[in-house]
N, C-alpha and C positions, 0 to 999 in steps of 0.2 A: 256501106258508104266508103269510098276509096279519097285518100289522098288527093289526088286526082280532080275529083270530082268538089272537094273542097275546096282547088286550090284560087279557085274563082270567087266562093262563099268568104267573104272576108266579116270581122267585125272590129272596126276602128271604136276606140275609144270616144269616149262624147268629149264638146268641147269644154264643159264644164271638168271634165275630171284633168283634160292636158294643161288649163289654165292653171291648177292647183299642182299638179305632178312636182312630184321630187324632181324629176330630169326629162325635160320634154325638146330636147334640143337632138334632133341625129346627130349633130355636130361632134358628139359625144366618144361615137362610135371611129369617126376620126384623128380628136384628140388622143384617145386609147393606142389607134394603131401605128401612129407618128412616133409614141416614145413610151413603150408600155410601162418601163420600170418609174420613169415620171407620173403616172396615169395611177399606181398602185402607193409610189409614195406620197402624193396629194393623199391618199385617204388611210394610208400607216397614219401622218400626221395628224389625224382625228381622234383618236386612241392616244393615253397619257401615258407615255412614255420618262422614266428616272433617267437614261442617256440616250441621246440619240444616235442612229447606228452608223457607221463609217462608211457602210458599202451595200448599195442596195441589193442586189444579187451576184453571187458567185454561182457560176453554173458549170462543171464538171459530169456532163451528163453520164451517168442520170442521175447525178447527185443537185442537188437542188440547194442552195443555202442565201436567204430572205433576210435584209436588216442589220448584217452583221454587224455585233460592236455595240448594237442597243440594247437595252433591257427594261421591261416589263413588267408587270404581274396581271393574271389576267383576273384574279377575285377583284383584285383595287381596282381596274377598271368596269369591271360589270357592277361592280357597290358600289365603293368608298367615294370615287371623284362626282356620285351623283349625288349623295347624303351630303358631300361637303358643297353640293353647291347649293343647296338649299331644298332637295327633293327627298327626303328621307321618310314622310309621309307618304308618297306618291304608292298606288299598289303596281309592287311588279310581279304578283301571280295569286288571281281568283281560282282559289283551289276549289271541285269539287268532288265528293268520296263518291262512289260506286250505290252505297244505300243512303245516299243525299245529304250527308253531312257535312261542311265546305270549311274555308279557309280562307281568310283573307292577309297576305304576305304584304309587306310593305318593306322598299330597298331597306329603311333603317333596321327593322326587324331581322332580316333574310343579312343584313352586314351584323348583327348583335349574333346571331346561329350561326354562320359561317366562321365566326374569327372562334365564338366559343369549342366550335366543333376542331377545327382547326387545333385551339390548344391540347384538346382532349386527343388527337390522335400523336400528337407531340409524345403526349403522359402515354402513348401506349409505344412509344420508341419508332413511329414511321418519322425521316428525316428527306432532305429532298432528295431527289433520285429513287424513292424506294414505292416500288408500283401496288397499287391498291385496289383490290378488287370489290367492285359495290355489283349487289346480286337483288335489288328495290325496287315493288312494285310502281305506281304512276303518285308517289305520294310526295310531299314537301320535301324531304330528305333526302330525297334519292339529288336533287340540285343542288343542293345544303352538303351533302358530301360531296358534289364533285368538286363544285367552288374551294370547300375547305381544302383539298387537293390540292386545288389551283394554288390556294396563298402559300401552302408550304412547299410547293418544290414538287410533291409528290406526284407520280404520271396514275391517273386513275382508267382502272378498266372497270366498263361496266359490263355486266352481262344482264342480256333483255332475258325479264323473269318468267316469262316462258317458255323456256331453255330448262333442260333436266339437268340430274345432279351432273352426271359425265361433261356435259357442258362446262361447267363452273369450273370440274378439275380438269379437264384439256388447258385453262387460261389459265387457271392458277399455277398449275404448274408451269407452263409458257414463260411468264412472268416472274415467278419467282416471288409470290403477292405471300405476304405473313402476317396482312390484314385481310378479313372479311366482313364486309357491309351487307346486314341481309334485313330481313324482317318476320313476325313470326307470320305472318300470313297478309292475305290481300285479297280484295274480292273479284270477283268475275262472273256476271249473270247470275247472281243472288248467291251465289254460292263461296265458299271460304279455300283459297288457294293455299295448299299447307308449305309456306316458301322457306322456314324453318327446316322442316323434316328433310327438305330437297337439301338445302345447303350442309344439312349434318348427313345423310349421304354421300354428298361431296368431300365434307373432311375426313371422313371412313377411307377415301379413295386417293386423298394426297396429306401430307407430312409437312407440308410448307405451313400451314396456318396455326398462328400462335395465338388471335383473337378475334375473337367473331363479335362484332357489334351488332343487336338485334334492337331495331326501332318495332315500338308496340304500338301497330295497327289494325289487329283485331280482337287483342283479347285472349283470344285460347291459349290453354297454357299448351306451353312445349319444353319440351328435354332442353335442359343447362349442363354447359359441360364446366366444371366449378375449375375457376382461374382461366378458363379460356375466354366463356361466353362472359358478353354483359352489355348491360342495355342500354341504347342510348339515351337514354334520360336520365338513366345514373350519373353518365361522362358527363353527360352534358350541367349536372348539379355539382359537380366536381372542379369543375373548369374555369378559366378570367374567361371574359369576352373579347381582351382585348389583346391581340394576336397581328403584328405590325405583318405585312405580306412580304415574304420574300422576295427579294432581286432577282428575277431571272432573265439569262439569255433568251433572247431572240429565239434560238436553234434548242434552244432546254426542250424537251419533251411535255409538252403538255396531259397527252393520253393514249391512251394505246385504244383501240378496237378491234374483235377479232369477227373476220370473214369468210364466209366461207369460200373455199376455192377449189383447183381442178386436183385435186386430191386430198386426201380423207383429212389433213393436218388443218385447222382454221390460221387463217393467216394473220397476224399481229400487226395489225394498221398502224404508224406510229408516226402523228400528228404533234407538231412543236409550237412556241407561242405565238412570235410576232406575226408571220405570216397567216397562222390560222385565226388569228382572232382582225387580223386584217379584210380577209376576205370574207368572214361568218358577216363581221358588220356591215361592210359595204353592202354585200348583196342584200344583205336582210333589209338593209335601210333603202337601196332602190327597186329592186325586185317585186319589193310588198309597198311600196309608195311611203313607208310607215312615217306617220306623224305621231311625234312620240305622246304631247298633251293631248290626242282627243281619240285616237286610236286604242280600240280594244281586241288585243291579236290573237287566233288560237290557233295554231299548228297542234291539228289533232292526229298527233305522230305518238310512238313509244320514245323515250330518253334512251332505250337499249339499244338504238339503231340510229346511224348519221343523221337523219334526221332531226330528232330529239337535241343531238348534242347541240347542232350547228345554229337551228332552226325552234328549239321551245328554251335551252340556256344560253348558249355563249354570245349567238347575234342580239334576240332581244334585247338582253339584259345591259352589252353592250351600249346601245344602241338605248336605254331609260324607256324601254315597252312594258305596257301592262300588259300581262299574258293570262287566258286561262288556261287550266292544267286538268284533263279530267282522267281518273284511275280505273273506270270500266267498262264494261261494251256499250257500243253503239245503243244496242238493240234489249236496253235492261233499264227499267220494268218493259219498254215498249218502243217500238221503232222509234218513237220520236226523241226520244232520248236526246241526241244531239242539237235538234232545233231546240227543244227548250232550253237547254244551257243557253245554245248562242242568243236566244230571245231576253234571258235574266240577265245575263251581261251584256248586252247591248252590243254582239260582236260586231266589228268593222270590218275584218280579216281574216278570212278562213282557208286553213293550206290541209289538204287532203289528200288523200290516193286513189287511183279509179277504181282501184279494188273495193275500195268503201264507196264510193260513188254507183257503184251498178248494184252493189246491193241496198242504195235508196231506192234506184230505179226501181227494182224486183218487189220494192216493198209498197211501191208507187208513191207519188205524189200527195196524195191524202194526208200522209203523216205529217209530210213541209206544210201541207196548209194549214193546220190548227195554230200554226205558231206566226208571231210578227217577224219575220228577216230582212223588215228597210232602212235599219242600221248598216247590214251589210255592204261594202261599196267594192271590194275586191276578194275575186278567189284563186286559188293556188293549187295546183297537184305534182304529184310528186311519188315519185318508186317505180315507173313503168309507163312504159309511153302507152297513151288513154287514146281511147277507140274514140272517133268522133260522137257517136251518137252518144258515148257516156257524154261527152265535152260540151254536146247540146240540151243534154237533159239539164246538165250543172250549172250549165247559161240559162236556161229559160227557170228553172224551178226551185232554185238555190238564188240564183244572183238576180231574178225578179228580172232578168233580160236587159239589166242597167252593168253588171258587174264587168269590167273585163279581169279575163281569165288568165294565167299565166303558169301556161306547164314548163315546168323546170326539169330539165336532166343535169344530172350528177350523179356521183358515187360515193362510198366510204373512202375510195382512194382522193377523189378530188378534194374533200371537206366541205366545199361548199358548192353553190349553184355555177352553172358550164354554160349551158346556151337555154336562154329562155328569151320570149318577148319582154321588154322595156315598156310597162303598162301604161304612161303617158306620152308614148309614142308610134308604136306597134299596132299597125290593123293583123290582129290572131284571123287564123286557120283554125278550125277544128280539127283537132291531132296533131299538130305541129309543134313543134319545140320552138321552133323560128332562126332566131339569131344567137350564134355568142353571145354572150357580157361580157360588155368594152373590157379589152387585156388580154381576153381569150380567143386561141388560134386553131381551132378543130380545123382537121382535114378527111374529108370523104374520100378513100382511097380503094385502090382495085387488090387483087390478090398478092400483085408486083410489088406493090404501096407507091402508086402513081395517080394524081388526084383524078377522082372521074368530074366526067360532066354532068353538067346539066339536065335531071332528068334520066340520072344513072344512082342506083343502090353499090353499097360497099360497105368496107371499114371505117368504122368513126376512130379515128386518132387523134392526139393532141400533140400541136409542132410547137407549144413554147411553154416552160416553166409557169406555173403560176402560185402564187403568195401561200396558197393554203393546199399543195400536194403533198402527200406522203412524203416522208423521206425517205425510209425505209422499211421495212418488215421488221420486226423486231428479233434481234439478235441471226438474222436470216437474210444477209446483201443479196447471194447469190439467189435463194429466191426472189427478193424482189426485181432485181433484173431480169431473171429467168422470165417471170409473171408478166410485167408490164414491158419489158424495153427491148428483147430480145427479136421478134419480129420482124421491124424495122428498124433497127437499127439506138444504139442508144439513147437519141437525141429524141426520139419519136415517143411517145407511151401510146401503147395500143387499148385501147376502152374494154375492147371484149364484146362492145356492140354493133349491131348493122347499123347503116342511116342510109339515107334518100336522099340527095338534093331535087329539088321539084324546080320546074324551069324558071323562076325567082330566084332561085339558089338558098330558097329557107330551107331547114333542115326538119327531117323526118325523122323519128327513131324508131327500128324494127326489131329491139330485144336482142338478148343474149344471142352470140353465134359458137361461143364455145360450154361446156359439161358445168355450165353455173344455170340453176333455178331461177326465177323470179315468182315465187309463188305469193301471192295478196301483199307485194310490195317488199317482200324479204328473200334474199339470197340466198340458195340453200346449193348444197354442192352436190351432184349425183355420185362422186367418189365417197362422199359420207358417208351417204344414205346404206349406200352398197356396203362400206365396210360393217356397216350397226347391224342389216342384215347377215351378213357374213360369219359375225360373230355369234348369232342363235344356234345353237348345237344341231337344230332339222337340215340348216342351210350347208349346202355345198361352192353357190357359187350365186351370184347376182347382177344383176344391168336394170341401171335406172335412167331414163327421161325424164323431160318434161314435155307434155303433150299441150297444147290450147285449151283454155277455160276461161267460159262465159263470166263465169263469178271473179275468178282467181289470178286471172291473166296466163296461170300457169300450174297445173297440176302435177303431181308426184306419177309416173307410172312405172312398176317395178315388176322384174322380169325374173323370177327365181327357179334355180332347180335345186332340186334336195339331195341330202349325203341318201345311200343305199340305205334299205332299211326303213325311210320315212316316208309315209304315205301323204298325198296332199289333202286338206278337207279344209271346210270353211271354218273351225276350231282353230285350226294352226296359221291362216291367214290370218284369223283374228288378232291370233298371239305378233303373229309377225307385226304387223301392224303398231300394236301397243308395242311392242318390243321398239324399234326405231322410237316411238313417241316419245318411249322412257331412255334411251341411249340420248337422243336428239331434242328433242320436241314435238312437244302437237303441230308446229307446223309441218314438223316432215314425213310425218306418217300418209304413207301412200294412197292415195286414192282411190287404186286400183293394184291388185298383188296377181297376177299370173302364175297360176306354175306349170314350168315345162320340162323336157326330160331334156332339155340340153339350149344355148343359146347359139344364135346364128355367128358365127365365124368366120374371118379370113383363112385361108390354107397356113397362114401363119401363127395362127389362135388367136386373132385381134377380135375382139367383141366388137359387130356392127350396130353398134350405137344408132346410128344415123337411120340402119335399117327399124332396127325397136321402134324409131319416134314415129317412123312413118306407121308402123303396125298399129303404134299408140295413135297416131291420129285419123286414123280409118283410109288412107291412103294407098292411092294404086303401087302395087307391087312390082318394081322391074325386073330385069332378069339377074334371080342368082344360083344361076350354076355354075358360077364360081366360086360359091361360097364351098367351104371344108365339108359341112353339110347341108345342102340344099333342103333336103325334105322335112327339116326342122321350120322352118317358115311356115307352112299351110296350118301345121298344129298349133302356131302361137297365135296366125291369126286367127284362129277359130276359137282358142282362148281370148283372146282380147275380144272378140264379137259379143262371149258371151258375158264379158266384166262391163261392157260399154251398155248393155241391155239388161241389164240385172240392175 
């Protein structure tokens, strides 16, 4: 099913739901582009603010600076100003464990843990400016520390916990982190993820950590390293509860997140307060229609990834949303897994990825039916632009044919949502991302960076500042301009994605066009990949893609030849394999491992990347007798024939 062919198939919203809508006026979309910094400070002033700021935007492209002159905190605002106006009962996160054990969080509670945790990182000498590394599975504390973060100054990184030890120490060293937040373990499909052992791997491997805080979420004992480790439930018996929030600038640094990108180094995304917690609420609050008193929201995302941050703490919470929070797969004791949550809580709101979404598909319908979902009245996707027939399956057999749907693009760069359909107002496409959010100025551009038309594919770029972008790369300008701004020009940030305008001018998104991954909604860099291969004493040299997948959006496929001396066999693939897993993660471990006696090259020695994707994806071969070695081609496709049939 092509764009195309959708671009006729429309589904407008019912009138019941535009009568109710948070924003059902287009009108909206014009106010926004008449006076954008107008249009962003209307909803800065939504958020309690200790001074207000002198100067809305200073723009030094590509420097960015949101609010100047005001200051903030962003704990006090996702807590304190809702306990003090009378909601401190209210719950803001139905926790459920992985082997069904749950949690009921209420803002007073989740402000009584955040200020106490907060004083207890005081007692271990973190002050503001000083970055924090949390390494927690999908449990209460993993929010509970970032918050505590938030009220003291502190810029917290998370790392998503499944991510291997080298993971933890690429950031912490980054960072410069001399705390670590971890856990001694966590489940996953019945089984016990030993997330302790990882993080004492990691301290083997860097000298920055001075103290490891380990929250007790399973029970097994593990290795204490005395005067380092200790537990959060000690600190936490240690501690006042009551921890007034720091003052912070506008531009203070709220958190770092690291990215992967087009070389092996993860890039240190460094997000600040006023403007990112500006744009998390906004969106959160029109994007999702959310009604705070009757709405039950679940962004079933990980907190390890933009997602999580913007979309299960900092918007919700902002924004007095009851969330639920759940810690393990989909598909554990049994597919239905996730209908039943949403059935026990009553969910209103559900934001997901197509990657999750196709494999309901695959597991069929039968599972959605045992359970009630006409609570449900909006769904949301997100990490990768969704194939229509996912986007129809999620319409008819998730949202009961009543929901509409609202796929959102953004990035880790952006922090919050970019261009999505306005649910009480918006007849969606299946597949389409649709329109900007009012403020925001995507441009569909050619190879020149001259806008195309109507009914032409290009560059998705963005021509204006907005509230919640990056500032920088941490301690890294010249990457960051190198990365985003250099293309076109400083003024311009280039996405890294394709898009479509279709003869409406809504927007299409057709995925990565440069050496970044999207594999099941996570970024993963083929310059990593490569290097974690590289580093196995068999390997001589390596090239990694990503090819097309049904399930995944985007598959690993890796292209290796070996030092002299090493013979290839399915042993040593295997190893390779886990080898990446363990440098990188489960998600980057290859799909598919090739080995060849040499890869396809320019007479220059450039590796044809472009040539592998196309080998990877079963595609006709052009002419390369240009290549350094030609006659290396026939042999990998006859390797890759036989990894795509095995």
């Amino acid at each position: 099913m092509t764009d195309a062919a959708n671009s006729e198939h429309t589904f407008a919203p019912s009138r019941d739901f535009v009568n109710q809508a948070n924003v059902n006026d287009p009108g909206v979309y014009d106010e926004a582009e008449r006076d954008p910094e107008a249009w962003w400070e209307s909803h800065a002033r939504q958020l309690r603010w200790t001074r207000e700021w002198d100067t809305t935007l200073e723009w030094d492209p590509p420097y960015a600076k949101w609010f100047l002159g005001g200051t903030l905190n962003v704990s006090d605002n996702c807590l304190d100003r809702h306990v003090e106006d009378g909601y401190g009962d209210k719950v803001a996160f139905h926790w459920e464990g992985e082997p069904g054990d749950t949690r009921t969080v209420t803002y007073a509670e989740l402000l009584s843990e955040v200020s106490t945790f907060a004083n207890a990182l005081k007692g271990l000498g973190v002050s503001k400016g000083d970055p924090v590394t949390i390494y927690l599975p999908m449990v209460p504390e993993l929010p509970v520390a970032m918050l505590a973060c938030a009220r003291i100054g502190a810029p917290h990184s998370v790392v998503f916990a499944g991510f291997s030890a080298q993971s933890v120490v690429d950031r912490v060293e980054d960072a410069n982190s001399k705390v670590l937040i971890t856990a001694d373990g966590s489940y996953r499909k019945g089984n016990i993820v030993p997330l302790k052992e990882s993080a004492d791997k990691a301290m083997q491997g860097t000298d920055k950590i001075e103290h490891c805080v380990v929250v007790k979420r399973t029970g097994e004992d593990v290795a204490f390293t005395e005067g380092r480790d200790v537990w959060y439930h000690d600190l936490l018996d240690g501690a006042d509860d009551d921890c007034p929030p720091e003052e912070m600038d506008a531009e203070d640094t709220l958190f770092l997140l690291y990215s992967s990108g087009t070389t092996g180094k993860p890039k240190g995304i460094q997000h600040t307060t006023g403007g990112y917690l500006t744009q998390a609420a906004v969106t959160h609050r029109l994007v999702f229609d959310l009604k705070p008193d009757t709405d039950v929201y679940w962004c079933a995302a990980d907190i390890g990834w933009i997602t999580g941050h913007t979309y299960i703490v900092y918007g919700p919470l902002a924004n007095r949303a009851t969330s639920v929070m759940y810690e393990g797969a989909p598909d554990h004791p049994d597919k239905d897994r996730l209908w039943e949550i949403a059935e026990k809580y009553g969910v209103t709101i559900l934001y997901t990825a197509p990657t999750a979404i196709r494999a309901f598909m695959k597991w069929g319908p039968e599972y959605v039916e045992r359970h009630d979902l006409s609570t449900l009245r909006l769904l949301g996707s997100v990490g990768e632009p969704i194939n229509p027939e996912a986007w129809l399956w999620y319409h008819e057999h998730i949202g009961g044919g009543n929901c509409p749907i609202v796929d959102t693009w953004w990035q880790t760069e952006t922090g919050g949502i970019m261009i999505t359909p306005l649910p009480g107002m918006t007849e969606t496409k299946p597949g389409a991302a649709m329109r900007p959010f009012p403020g925001i100025k995507p441009v569909v551009v050619d190879d020149e960076g001259n806008p195309v038309e109507r009914g032409e594919s290009g560059l998705l770029t963005l021509a204006r500042p907005w509230p919640g972008m990056l500032r920088t790369l941490w301690n890294d300008d010249e990457r960051y301009v190198q990365t985003y701004w250099a293309r076109f020009g400083k003024a311009i940030y280039f996405a890294g994605d394709g898009a479509r305008l279709d003869e409406d001018g809504d927007i299409w998104l057709l995925g990565r066009v440069d050496d970044v991954m999207n594999v099941s909604g996570h970024r993963l860099s083929t310059a990593e990949i490569e290097s974690a291969l590289v580093s196995h004493d068999a390997v001589a040299e390596a090239a990694v893609v990503g090819r097309s997948d049904a399930q995944t959006g985007q598959a690993v496929s890796a292209f290796v030849t070996l030092l002299s001396g090493q013979h290839s066999s399915d042993e040593l693939r295997r190893q390779l394999r886990e080898h990446v897993a363990e440098r990188i993660g489960k998600l980057a471990r290859p799909a598919e491992l090739m080995f060849t006696d040499d890869l396809p090259k320019t007479r220059s020695g450039k590796i044809m990347r472009r040539l592998l994707r196309d080998i990877a994806e079963g595609n006709e071969i052009g002419d390369v007798t240009t290549l350094a070695n030609p006659t290396i081609v026939k042999q990998i496709q006859q390797e890759a024939q036989t990894a795509r049939s095995s």
